[in-house]
N, C-alpha and C positions, 0 to 999 in steps of 0.2 A: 504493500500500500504506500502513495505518495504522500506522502504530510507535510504540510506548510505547520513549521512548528512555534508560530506567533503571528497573531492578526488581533484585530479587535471589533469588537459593534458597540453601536451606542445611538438611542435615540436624542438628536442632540439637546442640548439644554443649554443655555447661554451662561447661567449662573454660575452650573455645575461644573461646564465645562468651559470656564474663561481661561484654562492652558492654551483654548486654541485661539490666538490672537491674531490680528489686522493680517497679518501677513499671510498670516494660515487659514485666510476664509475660503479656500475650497473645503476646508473640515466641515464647515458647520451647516452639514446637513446630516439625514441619520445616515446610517450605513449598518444593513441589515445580513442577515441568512443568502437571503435569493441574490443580493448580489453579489457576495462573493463565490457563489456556488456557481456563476457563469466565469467568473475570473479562474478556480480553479478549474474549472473541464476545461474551456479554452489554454491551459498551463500545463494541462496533464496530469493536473495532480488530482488526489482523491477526496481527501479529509484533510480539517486544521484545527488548531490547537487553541480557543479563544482565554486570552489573557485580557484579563481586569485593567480596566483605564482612567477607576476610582475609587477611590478609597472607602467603601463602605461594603456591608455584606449585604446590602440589597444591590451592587452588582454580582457581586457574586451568583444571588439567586437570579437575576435576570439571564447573567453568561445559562447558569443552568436551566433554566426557562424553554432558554432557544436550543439548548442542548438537547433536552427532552424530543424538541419538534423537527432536529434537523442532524442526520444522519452523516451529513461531512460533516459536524463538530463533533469529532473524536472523542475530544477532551477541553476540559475547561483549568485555569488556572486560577483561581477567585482570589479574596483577600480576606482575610479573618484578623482582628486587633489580638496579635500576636506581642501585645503587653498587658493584656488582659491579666487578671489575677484568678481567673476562670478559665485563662483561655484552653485547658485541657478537656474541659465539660464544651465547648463552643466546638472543639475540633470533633469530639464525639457526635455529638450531633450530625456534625457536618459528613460525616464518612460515609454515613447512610446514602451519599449520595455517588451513585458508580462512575458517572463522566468526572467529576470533581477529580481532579489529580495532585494539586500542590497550590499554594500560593505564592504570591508577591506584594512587596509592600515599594513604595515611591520612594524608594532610599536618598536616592539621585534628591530630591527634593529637602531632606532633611538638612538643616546648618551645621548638624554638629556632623562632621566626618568621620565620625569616629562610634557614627549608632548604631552600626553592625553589631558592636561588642557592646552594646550597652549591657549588664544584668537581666534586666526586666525585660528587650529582645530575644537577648541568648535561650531564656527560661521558656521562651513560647518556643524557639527554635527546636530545644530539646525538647518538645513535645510531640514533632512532626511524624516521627520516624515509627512511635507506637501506632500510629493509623496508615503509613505508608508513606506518608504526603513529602512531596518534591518542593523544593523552593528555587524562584527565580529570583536573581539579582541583579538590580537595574540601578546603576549608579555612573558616574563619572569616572574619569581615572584617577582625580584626586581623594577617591573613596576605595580605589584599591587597594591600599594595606589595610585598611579593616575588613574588607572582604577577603583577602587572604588570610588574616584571622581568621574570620567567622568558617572559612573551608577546612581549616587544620585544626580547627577547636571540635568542629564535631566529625572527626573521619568515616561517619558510620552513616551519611545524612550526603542523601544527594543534592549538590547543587546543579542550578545551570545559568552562565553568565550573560544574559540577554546583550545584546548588540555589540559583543567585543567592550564592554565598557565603554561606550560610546567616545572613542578616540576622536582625537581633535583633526580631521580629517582636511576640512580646509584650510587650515594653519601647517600642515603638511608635520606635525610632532610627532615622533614615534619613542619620544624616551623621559619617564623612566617606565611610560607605559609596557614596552615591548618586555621588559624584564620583570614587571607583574604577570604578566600575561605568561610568561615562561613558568614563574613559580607556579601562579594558578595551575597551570598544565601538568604539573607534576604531581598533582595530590589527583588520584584513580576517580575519587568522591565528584570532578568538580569537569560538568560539560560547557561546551559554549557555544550561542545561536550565531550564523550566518547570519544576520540582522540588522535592520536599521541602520545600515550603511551611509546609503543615499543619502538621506537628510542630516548626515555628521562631513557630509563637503559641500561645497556650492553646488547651490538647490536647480540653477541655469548652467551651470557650464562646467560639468563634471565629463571625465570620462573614466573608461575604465582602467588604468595605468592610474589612476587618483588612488584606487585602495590595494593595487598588487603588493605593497608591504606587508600592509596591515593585516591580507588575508595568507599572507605568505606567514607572517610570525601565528596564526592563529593556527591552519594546520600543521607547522612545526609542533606548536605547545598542544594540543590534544589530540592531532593525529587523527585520521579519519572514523575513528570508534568512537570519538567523545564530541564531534562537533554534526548540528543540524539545520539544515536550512530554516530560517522564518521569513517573510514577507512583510508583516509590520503594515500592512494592510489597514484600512485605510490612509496612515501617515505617510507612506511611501509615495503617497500621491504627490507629496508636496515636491517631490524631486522626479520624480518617476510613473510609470506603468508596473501594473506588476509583473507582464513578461520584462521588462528591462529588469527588474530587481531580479528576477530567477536566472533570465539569461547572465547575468554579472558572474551571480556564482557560478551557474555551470559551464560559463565559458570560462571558469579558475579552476575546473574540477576537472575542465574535458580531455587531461592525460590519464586520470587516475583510471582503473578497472570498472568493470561494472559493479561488480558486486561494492565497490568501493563508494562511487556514485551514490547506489541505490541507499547505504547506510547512511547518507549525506541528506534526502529527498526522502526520508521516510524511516529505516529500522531503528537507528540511534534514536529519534524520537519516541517512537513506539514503545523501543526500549527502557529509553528514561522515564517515561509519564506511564508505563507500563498498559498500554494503549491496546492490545493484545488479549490480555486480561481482562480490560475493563470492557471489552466491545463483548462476550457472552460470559457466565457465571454470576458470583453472587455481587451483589451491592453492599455487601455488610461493611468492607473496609474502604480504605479511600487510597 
């Protein structure tokens, strides 16, 4: 199976969603199910992976909403207040539901760089792994050495690094990120998304020799068993198409094997959110 393994839907809301500003007003309309179900067939691909684009767990239940009603959403990523002083009873609950795979929380947005490792984090972090649950991590580069904390502190808890750490693409940086990104690579625990590229160089006049570093240091550090494609769907719009977002990567993939490919477009996701599983059997865990 194909799997885009990050997109997002959202009925928009101006309030809600005031991240998407002046410049990003192709965002602010909704973007549902059906339409990206033509983006995928026309790509090739089969099923995706929807990640949360808000902080509260009435996304969550919405991502699961549409989950229920539509057959290419594999899997869902939601958010659960993972500083809760309860949040082990809030994860229980939540497991009950089979598409649910893992959470993510807006890291990238906190002041303090340093929130990955807060106590009161870590404590909901170590609660994931008793119901299955996968965590994505969405930050800056200047938030990578608490997130390579946060990877080596729980060895036992999978992570996966959504967009490369969002590298400073247009400014052409590649250090001290490339050697976070090395460490990260090294701990089995810790995958990372082909993702959200596009929108970390100029949104008009990129091309693809913009990210051959970037994606060059990424397959070094996890190797083709730990890294998967995502699309970032609707956002990608702001720079792109989503066949140009897919063509990028697989015309950076188009030496490797097939079998090598196919783990890039689908297994390694399947794998990590355990997508395999969750498509027949029980819904008891998450």
């Amino acid at each position: 199976m194909r799997i885009d393994a990050h997109q997002h839907f959202w009925h928009y809301d101006a309030q809600r969603d005031a991240w998407i500003t002046d410049e990003m007003r192709v965002l602010r309309r909704d973007f549902l199910p059906e339409e990206l179900s033509r983006e995928l067939a026309s790509n090739g691909m089969d099923a995706s992976v929807a990640v949360q684009a808000d902080q509260s767990e009435n996304e969550t239940f919405f991502l699961l909403e549409l989950a229920a009603q539509h057959s290419t959403i594999a899997g869902v990523v939601g958010w659960v207040c993972l500083t809760a002083p309860d949040v082990a009873e809030r994860l229980a609950r939540l497991a009950r539901f089979e598409k649910l795979r893992g959470f993510r929380h807006i890291a990238q947005s906190e002041p303090d760089d340093q929130f990955l490792l807060r106590p009161d984090f870590t404590r909901g972090i170590a609660s994931l792994r008793q119901f299955q649950f996968t965590y994505d991590i969405l930050i800056y580069p200047r938030q990578l050495p608490a997130a390579l904390g946060l990877i080596e502190k729980f060895p036992d808890q999978k992570f996966v690094l959504d967009h490369l750490a969002k590298p400073r693409i247009r400014m052409g940086e590649s250090s001290p990120w490339t050697e976070y990104m090395r460490a990260m690579g090294a701990n089995p625990n810790a995958y990372c998304k082909l993702s959200g590229l596009l929108t970390e160089a100029d949104w008009h006049h990129w091309r693809a020799d913009d990210f051959k570093l970037y994606l060059d240091v990424a397959f070094d550090a996890f190797g083709t068993d730990r890294l998967m494609f995502g699309s970032d769907w609707p956002v990608c719009l702001l720079a792109g198409s989503y066949a140009q977002v897919k063509e990028l990567i697989a015309g950076h993939a188009q030496n490797l094997s097939v079998e090598e490919k196919d783990k890039i477009f689908g297994k390694n996701a399947a794998r990590f959110y355990g997508l395999a599983a969750s498509s027949h059997g029980s819904a008891a865990q998450g």
